[in-house]
N, C-alpha and C positions, 0 to 999 in steps of 0.2 A: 412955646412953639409946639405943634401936634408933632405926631409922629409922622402922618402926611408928608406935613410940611418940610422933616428934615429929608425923608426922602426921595422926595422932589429937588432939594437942594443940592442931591449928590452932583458931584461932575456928569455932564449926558456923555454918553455914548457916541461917537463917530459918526455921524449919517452915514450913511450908503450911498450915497450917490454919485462915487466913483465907479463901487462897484456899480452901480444898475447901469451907468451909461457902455462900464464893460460887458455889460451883457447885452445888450441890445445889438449890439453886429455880431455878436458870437451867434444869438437869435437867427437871425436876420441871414449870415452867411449859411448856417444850417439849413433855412430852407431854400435861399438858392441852390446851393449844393444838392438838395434833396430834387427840387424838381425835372431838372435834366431825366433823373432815374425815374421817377414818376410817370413822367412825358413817355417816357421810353417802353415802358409796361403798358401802359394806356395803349400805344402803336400797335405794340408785340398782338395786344387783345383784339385790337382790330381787323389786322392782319389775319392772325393765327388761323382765327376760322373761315375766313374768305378765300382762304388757299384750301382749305379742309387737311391743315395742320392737326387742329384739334374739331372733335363732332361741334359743329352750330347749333344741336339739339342741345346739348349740356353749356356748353360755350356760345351765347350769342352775341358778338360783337357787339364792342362795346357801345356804337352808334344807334346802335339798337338799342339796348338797352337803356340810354340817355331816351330816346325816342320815346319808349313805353312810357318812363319815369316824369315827361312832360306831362303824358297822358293821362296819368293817377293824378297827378298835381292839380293840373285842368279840371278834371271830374268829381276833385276832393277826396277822394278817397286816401291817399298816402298822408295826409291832412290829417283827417279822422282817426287812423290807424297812431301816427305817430303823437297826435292830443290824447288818445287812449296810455300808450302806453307811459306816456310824460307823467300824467294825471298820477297812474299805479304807482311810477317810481317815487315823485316827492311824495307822493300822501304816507307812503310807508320810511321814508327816508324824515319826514320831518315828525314821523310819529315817534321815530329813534331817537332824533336829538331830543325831543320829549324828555325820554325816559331817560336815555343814558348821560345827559351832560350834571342833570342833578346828582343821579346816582356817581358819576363817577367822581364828584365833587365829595361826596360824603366818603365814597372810599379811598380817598385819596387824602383825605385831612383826617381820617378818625380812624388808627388804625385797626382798632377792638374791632369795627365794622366791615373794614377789608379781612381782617380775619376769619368773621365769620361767612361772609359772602362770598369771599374768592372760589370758594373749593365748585360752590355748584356756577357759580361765572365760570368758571374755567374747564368744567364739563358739556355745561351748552355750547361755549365758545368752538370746544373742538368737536362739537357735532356738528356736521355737513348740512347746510341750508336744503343741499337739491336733496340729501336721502332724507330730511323731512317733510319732503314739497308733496309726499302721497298724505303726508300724516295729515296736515294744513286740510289739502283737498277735503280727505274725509271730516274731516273735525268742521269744515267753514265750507264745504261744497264746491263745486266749479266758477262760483260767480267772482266778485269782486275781493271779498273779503278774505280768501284765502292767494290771492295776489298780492295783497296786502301784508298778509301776517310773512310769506316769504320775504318779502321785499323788508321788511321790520327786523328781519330775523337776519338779514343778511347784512343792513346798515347797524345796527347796535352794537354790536363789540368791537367794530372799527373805533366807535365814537365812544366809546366806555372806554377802552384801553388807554384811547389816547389822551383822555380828559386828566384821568386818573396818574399819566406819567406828568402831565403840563402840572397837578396840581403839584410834585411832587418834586417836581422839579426848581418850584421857589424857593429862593433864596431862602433858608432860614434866621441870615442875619437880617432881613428883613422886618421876618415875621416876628422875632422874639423886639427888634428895634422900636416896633408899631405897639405890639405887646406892653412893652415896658414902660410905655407913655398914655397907658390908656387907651390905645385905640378899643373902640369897640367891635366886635365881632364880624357886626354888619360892616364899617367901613375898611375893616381889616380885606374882608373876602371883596369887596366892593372896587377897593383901592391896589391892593397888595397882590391875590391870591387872583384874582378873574384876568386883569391887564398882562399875568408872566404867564397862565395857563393856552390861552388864545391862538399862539404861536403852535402849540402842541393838538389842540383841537381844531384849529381849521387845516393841518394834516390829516388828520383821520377823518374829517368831513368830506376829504376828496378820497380819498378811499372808500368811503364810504358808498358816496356817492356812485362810484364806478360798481363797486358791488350791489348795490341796488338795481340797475340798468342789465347789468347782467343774471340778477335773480328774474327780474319781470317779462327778460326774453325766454327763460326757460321756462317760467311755468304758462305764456303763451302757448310755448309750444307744444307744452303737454295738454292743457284743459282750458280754452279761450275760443271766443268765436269774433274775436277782435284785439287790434294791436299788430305791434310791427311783426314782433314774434310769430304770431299766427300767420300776418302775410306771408313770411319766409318761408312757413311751412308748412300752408296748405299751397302757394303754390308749387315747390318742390314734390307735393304728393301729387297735383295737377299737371308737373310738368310743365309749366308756365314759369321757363325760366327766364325769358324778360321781365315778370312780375319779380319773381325771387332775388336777381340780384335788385332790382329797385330797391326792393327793400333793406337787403346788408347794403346799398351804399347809403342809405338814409340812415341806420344803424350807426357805422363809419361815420358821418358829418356830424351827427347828433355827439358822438364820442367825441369827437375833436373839436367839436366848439365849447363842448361840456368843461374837458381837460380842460384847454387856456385859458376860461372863464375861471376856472378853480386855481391854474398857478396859477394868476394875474392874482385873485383871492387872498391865495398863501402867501406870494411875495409882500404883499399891504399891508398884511397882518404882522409879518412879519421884519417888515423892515428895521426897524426901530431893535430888532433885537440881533445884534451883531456884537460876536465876543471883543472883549478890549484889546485883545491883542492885535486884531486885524485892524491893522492901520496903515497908514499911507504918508510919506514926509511929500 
């Protein structure tokens, strides 16, 4: 019998599907509970400036603003803007799982090579993506490719970190179980090492993810003549603040479909892995 094999045979783990079905109204009451407040903001903004609570130059009711935000829809442009800046963030976001899911594989199974690699990982890590966003600029110039290198720079160590705790976090009686029976390398990493890691990297994938998104609106806003980014802020320097909130609310939607796409992500990945003790008679 392989080593596979017996590990397969262990006892499985508890499904979850007690829990998930406890979660679903926990879900579910959180955002009725939230929307009341929601509802209520939305009013206050409409309001506010039709009384001239707040100036309607800075604050344009929020009817308005939906109004505009048809209008860029209509015209294509909030389209265009928001395909720009999607494009920046995965291109640089899946350049990162590129680099970092191998790398963090190797430094996470071979210590001699997290030894010597960590010192200068852990020096870029804690240098600031946006204080290198002038470096990028001059090195790669205003076009695409220094939106790129931020956006790369800002998903990689989310995904390297976290690759590198998943690998390390397998079970060793596993690994030396699979070991002791022959497994070979490839089906050890295949079988063993990639199915316990998965849990720990699609966390830092949505981390990731979120730091991407928010590296590609910054350097918009510095050096771009396209993307959401840019719309916020050229038109804030225009004064077109029906055009500018369009934009943070499309920001906003883009963010929140992003999030639940990625926990729905996490949860999948993750289910299956539920400590033994969490059980239920």
């Amino acid at each position: 019998m392989s080593a596979i094999s017996v590990i397969r045979s262990l006892p499985d783990r508890p499904a979850p599907a007690r829990t998930a079905i406890r979660r679903r109204p926990r879900q579910y009451g959180t955002l009725i509970y939230g929307l009341p407040l929601m509802a209520f903001l939305l009013l206050v903004w409409e309001i506010a400036p039709r009384l001239d609570w707040i100036s309607p130059i800075f604050f344009p009711p929020i009817s308005a603003v939906a109004e505009r935000w048809v209008e860029l829809a209509a015209n294509g442009d909030i389209w265009r803007h928001t395909s720009i800046s999607l494009q920046r963030t995965f291109t640089g976001f899946f350049l990162a799982v590129a680099v970092a899911i191998p790398l963090g594989f190797l430094m996470g199974y071979y210590p001699l090579f997290e030894k010597i690699t960590d010192f200068f990982v852990q020096t870029l890590r804690n240098t600031s993506q946006f204080a290198l966003l002038p470096v990028f600029i001059l090195v790669f110039g205003i076009g695409e490719a220094s939106k790129v290198a931020v956006t790369f720079y800002s998903a990689v160590f989310f995904l390297l970190i976290n690759t590198i705790a998943g690998v390390k976090s397998v079970d060793p009686l596993l690994i030396r179980a699979a070991k002791s029976m022959g497994t070979s390398s490839f089906d050890l990493f295949r079988k063993v090492i990639l199915p316990a890691s998965i849990p720990s990297i699609v966390a830092g994938a949505r981390l990731a993810v979120k730091a991407s998104i928010f590296a590609v609106i910054a350097a918009e806003m510095l050096a771009a003549n396209s993307g959401l980014g840019y719309l916020v802020q050229h038109s804030q320097l225009m004064m077109q603040t029906t055009d500018m909130y369009s934009g943070i609310i499309t920001l906003t939607a883009i963010g929140l479909i992003i999030n639940y796409l990625l926990v729905w992500g996490e949860r999948r990945a993750t289910a299956w892995n539920v400590p033994a003790g969490n059980t239920e008679s």
